[in-house]
C-alpha positions as CSV (number, residue, x, y, z in Angstrom):
1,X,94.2,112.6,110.9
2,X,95.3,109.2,112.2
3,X,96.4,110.5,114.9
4,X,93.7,112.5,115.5
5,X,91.1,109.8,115.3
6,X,93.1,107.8,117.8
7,X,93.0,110.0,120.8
8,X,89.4,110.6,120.2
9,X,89.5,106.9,120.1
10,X,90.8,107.4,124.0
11,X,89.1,110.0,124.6
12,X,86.1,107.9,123.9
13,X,86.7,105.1,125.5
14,X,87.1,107.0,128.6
15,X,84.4,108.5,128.5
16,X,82.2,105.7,128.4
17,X,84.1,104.5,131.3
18,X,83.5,107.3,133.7
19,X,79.7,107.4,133.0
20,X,79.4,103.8,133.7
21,X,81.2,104.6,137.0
22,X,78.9,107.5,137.2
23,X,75.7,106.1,136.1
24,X,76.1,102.4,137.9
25,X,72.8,102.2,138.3
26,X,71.4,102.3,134.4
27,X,74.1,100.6,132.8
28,X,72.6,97.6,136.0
29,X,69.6,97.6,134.1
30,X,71.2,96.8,130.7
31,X,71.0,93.1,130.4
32,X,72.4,92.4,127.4
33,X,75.8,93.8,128.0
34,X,79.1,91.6,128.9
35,X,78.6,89.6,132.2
36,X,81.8,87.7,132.5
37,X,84.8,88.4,135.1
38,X,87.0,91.1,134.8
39,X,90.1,88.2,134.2
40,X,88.0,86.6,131.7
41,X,87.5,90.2,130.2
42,X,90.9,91.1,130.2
43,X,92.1,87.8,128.1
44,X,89.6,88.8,125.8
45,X,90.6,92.1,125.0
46,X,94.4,90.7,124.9
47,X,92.7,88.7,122.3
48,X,91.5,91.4,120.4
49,X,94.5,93.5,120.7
50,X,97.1,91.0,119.1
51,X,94.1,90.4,116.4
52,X,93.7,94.5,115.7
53,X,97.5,95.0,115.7
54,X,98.0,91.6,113.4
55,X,95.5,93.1,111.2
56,X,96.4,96.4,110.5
57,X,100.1,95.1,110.3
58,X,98.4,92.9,107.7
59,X,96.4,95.6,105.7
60,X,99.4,98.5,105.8
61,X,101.7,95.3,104.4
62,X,99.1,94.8,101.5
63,X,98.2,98.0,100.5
64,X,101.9,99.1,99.8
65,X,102.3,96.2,97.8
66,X,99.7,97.1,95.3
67,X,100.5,100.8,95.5
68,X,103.6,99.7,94.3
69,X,102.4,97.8,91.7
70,X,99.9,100.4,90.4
71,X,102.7,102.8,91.0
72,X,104.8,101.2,88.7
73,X,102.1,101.4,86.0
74,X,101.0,105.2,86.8
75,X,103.2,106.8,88.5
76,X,105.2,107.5,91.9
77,X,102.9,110.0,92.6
78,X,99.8,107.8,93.1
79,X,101.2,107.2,96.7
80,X,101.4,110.1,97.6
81,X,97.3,110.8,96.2
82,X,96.3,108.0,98.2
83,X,98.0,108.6,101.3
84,X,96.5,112.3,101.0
85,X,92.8,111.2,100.7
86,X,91.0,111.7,103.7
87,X,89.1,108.6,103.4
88,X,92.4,106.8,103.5
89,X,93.3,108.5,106.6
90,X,90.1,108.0,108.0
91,X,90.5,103.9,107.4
92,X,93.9,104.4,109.0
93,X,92.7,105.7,111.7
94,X,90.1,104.0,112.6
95,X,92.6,100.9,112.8
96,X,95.1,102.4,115.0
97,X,92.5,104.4,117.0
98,X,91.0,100.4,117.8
99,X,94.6,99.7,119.2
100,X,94.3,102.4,121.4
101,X,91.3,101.8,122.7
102,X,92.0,98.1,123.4
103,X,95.5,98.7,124.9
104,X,93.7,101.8,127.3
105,X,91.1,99.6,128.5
106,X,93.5,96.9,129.4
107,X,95.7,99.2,131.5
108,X,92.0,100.5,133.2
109,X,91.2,97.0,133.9
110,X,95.0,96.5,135.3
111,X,94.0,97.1,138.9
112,X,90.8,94.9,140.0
113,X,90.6,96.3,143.0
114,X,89.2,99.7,141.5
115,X,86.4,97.6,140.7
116,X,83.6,96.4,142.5
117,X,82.4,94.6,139.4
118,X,83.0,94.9,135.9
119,X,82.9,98.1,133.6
120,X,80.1,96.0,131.5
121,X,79.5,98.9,128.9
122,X,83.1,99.9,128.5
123,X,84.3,96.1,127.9
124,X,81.1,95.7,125.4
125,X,81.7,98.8,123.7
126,X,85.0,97.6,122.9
127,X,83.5,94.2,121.7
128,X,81.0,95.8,119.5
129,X,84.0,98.2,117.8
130,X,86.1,95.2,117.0
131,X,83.4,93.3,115.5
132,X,82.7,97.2,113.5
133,X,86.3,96.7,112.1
134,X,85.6,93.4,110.3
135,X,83.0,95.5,108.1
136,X,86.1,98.5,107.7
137,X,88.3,96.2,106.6
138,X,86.3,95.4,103.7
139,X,85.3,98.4,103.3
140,X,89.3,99.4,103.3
141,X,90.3,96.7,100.8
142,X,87.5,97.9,98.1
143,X,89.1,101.3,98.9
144,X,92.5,100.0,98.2
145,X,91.2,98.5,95.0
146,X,89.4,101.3,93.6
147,X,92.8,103.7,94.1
148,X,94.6,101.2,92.2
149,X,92.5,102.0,89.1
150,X,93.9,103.7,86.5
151,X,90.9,105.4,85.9
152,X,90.6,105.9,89.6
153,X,93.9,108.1,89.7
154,X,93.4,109.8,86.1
155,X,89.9,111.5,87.9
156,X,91.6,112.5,90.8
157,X,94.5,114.1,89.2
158,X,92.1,115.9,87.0
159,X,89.9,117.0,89.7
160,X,93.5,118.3,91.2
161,X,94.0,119.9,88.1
162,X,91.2,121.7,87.5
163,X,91.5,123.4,91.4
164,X,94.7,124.5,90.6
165,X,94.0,126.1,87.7
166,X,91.0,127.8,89.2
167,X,92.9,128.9,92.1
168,X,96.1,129.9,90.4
169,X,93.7,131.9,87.4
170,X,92.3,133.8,90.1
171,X,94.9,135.3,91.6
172,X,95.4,137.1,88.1
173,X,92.5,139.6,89.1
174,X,94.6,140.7,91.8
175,X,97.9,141.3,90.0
176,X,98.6,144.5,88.0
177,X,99.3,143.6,84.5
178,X,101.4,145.5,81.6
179,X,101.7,145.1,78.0
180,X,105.4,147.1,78.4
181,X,106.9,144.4,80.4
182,X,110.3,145.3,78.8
183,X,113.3,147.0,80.9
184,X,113.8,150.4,80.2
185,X,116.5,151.1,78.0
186,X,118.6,153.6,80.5
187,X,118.8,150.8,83.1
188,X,119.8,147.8,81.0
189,X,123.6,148.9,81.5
190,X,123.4,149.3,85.1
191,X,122.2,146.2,87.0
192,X,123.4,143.6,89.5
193,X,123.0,139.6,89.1
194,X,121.3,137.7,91.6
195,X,122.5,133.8,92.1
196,X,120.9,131.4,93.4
197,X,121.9,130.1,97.3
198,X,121.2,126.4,96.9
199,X,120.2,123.7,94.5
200,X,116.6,122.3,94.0
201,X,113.2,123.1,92.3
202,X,111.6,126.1,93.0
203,X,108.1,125.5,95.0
204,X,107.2,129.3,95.4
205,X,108.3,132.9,94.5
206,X,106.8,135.3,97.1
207,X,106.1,137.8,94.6
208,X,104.5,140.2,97.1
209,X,107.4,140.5,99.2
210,X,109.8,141.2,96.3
211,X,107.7,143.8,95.4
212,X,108.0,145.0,98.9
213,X,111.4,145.1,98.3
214,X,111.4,146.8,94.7
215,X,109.1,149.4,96.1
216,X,111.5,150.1,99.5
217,X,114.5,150.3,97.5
218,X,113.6,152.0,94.2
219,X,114.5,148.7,92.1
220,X,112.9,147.1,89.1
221,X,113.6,143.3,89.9
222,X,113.6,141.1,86.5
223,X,113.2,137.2,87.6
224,X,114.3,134.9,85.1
225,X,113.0,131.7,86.8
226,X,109.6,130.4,88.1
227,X,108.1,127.9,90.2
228,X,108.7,124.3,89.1
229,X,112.2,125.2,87.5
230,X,115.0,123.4,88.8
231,X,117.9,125.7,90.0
232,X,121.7,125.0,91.5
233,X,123.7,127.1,93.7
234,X,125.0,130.0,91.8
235,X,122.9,129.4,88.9
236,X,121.3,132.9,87.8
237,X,118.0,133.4,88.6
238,X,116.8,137.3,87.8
239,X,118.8,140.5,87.8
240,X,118.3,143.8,89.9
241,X,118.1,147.8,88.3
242,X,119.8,150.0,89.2
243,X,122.8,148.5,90.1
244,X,123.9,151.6,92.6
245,X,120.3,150.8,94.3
246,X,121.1,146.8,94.8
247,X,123.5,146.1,97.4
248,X,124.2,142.9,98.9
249,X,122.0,142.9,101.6
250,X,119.3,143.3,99.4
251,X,120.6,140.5,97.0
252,X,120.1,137.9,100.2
253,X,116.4,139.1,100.9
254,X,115.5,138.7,97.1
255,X,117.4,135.1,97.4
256,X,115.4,134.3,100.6
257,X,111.6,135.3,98.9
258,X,112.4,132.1,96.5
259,X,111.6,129.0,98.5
260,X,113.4,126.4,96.9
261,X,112.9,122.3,97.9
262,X,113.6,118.7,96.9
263,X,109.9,117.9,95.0
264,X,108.1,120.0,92.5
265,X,104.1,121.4,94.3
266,X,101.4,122.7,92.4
267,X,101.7,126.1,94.6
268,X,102.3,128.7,91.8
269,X,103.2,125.3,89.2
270,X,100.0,125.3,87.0
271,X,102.0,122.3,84.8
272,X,102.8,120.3,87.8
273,X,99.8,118.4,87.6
274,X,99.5,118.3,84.0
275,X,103.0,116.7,83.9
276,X,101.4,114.1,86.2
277,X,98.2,113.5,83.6
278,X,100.9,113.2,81.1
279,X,103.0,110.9,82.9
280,X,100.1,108.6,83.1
281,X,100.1,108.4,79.7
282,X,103.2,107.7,78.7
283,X,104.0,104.7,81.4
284,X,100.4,103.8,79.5
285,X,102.2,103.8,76.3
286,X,105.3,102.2,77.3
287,X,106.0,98.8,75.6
288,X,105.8,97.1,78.9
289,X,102.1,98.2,79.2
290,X,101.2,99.0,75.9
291,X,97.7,100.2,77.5
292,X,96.1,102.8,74.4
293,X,92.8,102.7,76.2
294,X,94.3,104.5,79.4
295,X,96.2,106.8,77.4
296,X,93.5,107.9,75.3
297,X,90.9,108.7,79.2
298,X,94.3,110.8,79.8
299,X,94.2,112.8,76.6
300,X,90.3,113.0,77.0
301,X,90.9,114.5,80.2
302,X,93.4,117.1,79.1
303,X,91.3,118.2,76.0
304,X,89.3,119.6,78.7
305,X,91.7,121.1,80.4
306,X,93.2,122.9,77.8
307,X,89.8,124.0,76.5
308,X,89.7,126.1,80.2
309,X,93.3,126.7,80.2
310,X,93.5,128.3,76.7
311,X,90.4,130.2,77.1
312,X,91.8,131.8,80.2
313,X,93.7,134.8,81.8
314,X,96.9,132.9,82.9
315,X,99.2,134.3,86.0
316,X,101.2,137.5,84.3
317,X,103.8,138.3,87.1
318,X,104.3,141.7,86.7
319,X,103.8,144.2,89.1
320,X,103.7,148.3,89.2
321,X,103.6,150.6,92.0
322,X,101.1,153.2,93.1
323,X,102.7,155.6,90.7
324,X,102.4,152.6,88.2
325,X,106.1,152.3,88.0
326,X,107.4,149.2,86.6
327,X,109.0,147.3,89.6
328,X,108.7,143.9,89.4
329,X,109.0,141.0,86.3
330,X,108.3,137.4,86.8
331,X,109.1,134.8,84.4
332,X,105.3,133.3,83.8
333,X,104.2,130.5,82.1
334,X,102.6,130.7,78.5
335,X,99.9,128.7,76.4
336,X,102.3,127.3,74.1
337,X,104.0,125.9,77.4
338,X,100.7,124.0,78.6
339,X,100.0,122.5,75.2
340,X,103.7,121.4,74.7
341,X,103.4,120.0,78.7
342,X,100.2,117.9,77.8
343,X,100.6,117.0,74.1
344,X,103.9,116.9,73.1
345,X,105.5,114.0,74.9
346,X,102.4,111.7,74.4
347,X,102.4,112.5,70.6
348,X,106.0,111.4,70.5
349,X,105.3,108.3,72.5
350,X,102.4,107.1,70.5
351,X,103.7,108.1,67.4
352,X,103.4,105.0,65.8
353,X,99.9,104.2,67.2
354,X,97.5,105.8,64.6
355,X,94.8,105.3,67.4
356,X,96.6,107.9,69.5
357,X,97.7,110.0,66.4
358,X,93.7,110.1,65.7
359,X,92.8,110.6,69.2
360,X,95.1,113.7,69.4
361,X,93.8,115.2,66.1
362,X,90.2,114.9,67.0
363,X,90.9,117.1,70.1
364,X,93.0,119.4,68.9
365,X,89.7,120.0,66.3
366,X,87.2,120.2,68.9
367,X,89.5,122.8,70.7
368,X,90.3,124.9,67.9
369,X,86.6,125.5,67.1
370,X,86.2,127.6,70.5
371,X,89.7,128.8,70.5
372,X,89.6,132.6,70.6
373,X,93.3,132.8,72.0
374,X,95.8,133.2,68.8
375,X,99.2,132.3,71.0
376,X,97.1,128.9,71.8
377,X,96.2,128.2,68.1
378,X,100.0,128.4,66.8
379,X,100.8,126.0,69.6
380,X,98.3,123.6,68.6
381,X,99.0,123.4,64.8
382,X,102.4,122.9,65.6
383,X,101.6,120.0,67.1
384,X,99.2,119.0,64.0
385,X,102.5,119.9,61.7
386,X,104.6,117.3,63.9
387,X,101.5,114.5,63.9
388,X,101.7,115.4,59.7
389,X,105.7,114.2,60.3
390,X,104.8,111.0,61.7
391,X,101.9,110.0,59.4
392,X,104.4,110.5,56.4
393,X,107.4,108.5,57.9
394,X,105.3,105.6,59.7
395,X,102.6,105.3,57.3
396,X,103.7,106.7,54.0
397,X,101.2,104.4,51.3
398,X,99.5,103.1,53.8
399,X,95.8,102.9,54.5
400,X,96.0,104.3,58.1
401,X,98.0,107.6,56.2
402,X,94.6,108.5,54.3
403,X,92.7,108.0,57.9
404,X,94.7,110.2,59.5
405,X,94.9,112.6,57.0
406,X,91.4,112.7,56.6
407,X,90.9,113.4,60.3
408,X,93.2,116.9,59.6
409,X,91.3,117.6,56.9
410,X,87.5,117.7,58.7
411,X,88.6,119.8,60.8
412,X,90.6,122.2,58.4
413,X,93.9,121.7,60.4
C-alpha cells in the first residue's frame, strides 16, 4: 500500500505538471499561486525534502519504540496488527509518497531551460501537501497512541476472531460429514506411514487435493495432524489404506498438500487467534504487570466467543466420495479444545486472584444457560472442578472461599 500511494504520489504530481504546461494560460490567471524564481523554488523544495525525509525517519523511529513497549505488555503479535492496518499503511504512505513527490519535482525543475517561467501550480501544490503533512502527523501520532491500547488490540483481535470463526464455520456446509469416522476393520492391518518432509507448524492441509488423491488411487487417507500443529522431519503425520494401493510417489504428493512454515496463520487454525486473546491475558497477569482489569476485557471478550463457538458446527474434516465411500480423515479441532485454549491457562495464571477466579465463574454461568452442546458443557465444568481446586488450597477458611463458592452455587455449577 505504501508503495502504492507513492507512485500515485508521482503520478500526481506529474500530472499537474503537464496541464500547467498544457493549460499556461489559466493557471496565468491564478494569482495566488507561488511567484518566486525557479532557484528560489528549488531551495525550497530541498527544504522541504530533508524536512519530510527527517520527519518520517523521526515518526518510523518513534512508533517502533512504543510498539515495542506495548509489545512487551501484549504481545509480539501487536506489530504485526498494526503494521497490517490499512490506516497504518495509508499514514505510511502518505509520508513516503511526499518524498517522492518532492524529490520528482526537483529533478523536473533540474533543467531551467525547459522553462520559460516557473511551474507555479506544480511548486504550490507541493507547498500546500507539505503543509497537509503537519496535520497527518498528528493525526499519525493519535493513531500510534490509540494501537498501543490494550483495549485497542484486545478489539481488534476479537474482531479477527470472530471472522475467522465465521469463515472457517462456513466452510462446514460444504464438507461431507460422517458419524462412522472409524477405519474399517479389514484395512487397519494393511497401511503405509506417511512422514513428514520438514520441520515447522503446519499453516494449511489442502484437504480437497488429498481427497483428489484418495479418490484417484482408491485410498482412505487418515491424517493425524492439523493446522497450527508443530511437526519435524520424519515425524508421523497420517497413514495411507491399503498399503498395496500407496506407493511412494503417492506418499510425496500427500506430503506436498501439507504446507508447512516458520509462524502459526489463522488459515484453517480456528485457536490461533484465541491463543493470541489468551496471551493478552496472561502477560496481563504477569507479576511484572499485574494488570486484572485487562485480563478480565480479555475474558469478557472470549465469553463471547465461546458462546458462538460452542453453539456451532465446527470444521469435521472428513470426506466421502460420490459412492459415499470413506476416503479421507482429518484430525479436527474439538469444543473441549477451544475452552481449554481460552480458559485454561488464564485460570491457572490468576489462580490466586479471586477477582479472576469470580470473573471466570460468572461466564462460565452465563454460557452454560444457552449451552445446548453436551461435549462443551463437560469442558466447562472441568474447568469449574479445577477453579473448586484453587479456592480450597488458596483460600481454605477464608472469606473470599465462601464468595467464590457462592458464585458456583447461583449458577448450579
Amino acid at each position: 500500500m505504501p508503495v502504492i500511494i507513492s507512485f500515485m504520489f508521482i503520478g500526481g504530481i506529474l500530472l499537474v505538471f503537464w496541464l500547467e504546461l498544457t493549460y499556461t494560460e489559466y493557471v496565468e490567471k491564478l494569482k495566488f499561486l507561488y511567484a518566486g524564481s525557479i532557484e528560489d523554488a528549488k531551495t525550497i523544495l530541498q527544504t522541504i525534502l530533508s524536512a519530510l525525509i527527517t520527519m518520517t525517519t523521526l515518526v518510523i523511529s518513534i512508533t517502533m519504540v512504543v510498539l515495542s513497549l506495548s509489545a512487551s505488555q501484549l504481545g509480539p503479535r501487536l506489530i504485526k496488527i498494526f503494521m497490517s492496518s490499512r490506516r497504518t499503511q495509508i499514514y505510511i504512505g502518505i509520508f513516503f509518497g511526499s518524498i517522492a513527490l518532492t524529490l520528482t519535482l526537483l529533478i523536473l525543475l533540474h533543467d531551467q531551460s525547459t522553462f520559460e517561467q516557473p511551474p507555479k501550480l506544480t511548486i504550490s501544490s507541493c507547498f500546500v501537501l507539505a503543509f497537509i503533512n503537519l496535520f497527518v502527523l498528528l493525526g499519525y501520532v493519535n493513531h500510534v497512541a490509540r494501537s498501543g491500547i490494550a483495549d485497542t488490540t484486545i478489539e481488534r483481535v476479537t474482531k479477527e476472531l470472530e471472522n475467522s470463526l465465521a469463515r472457517l464455520c462456513d466452510n462446514t456446509n460444504s464438507q461431507q460429514h460422517s458419524e462412522a469416522s472409524s477405519i474399517p476393520s479389514e484395512l487397519t492391518q494393511h497401511k503405509r506411514d506417511i512422514y513428514s518432509a520438514s520441520s515447522g507448524y503446519i499453516q494449511n492441509i489442502q484437504y480437497p487435493a488429498l481427497l483428489e488423491i484418495a479418490n484417484q488411487n482408491d485410498l482412505l487417507i487418515n491424517m493425524e495432524c492439523r493446522a497450527g500443529d508443530y511437526t519435524f522431519s520424519g515425524q508421523k503425520i497420517g497413514t495411507l489404506f491399503p498399503k498395496n494401493h500407496a506407493h511412494a510417489d503417492i506418499e510425496i504428493k500427500v506430503v506436498e498438500c501439507i504446507d508447512i512454515g516458520a509462524n502459526k496463520t489463522g488459515a484453517q487454525d480456528i485457536e490461533y487467534s484465541i491463543r493470541h486473546l489468551a496471551e493478552i491475558g496472561l502477560r496481563a497477569l504477569s507479576p511484572g504487570i499485574n494488570d486484572n482489569f485487562t485480563a478480565m476485557t480479555v475474558l469478557d471478550k472470549l465469553s463471547g466467543i465461546l458462546s458462538a463457538a460452542l453453539d456451532t458446527d465446527l470444521p469435521q474434516h472428513i470426506y466421502h466420495d460420490e459412492d459415499n465411500k470413506l476416503r479421507l480423515i482429518g484430525k479436527s479441532v474439538t469444543k473441549s479444545d477451544i475452552v481449554h485454549s481460552a480458559l485454561s491457562q488464564i485460570r491457572d495464571a490468576g489462580k490466586t486472584k479471586p477477582d479472576i477466579l469470580h470473573h471466570i465463574i460468572v461466564i462460565i454461568g452465563q454460557i452454560s444457560l444457552t449451552l445446548k452442546s453436551q461435549d462443551a458443557q463437560i469442558a466447562l465444568n472441568q474447568q469449574v472442578e479445577l477453579i473448586k481446586q484453587h479456592i480450597h488450597e488458596y483460600f481454605h477458611g477464608k472469606e473470599e472461599e465462601t464468595y467464590l463458592l457462592k458464585a458456583i452455587e447461583k449458577y448450579s455449577l
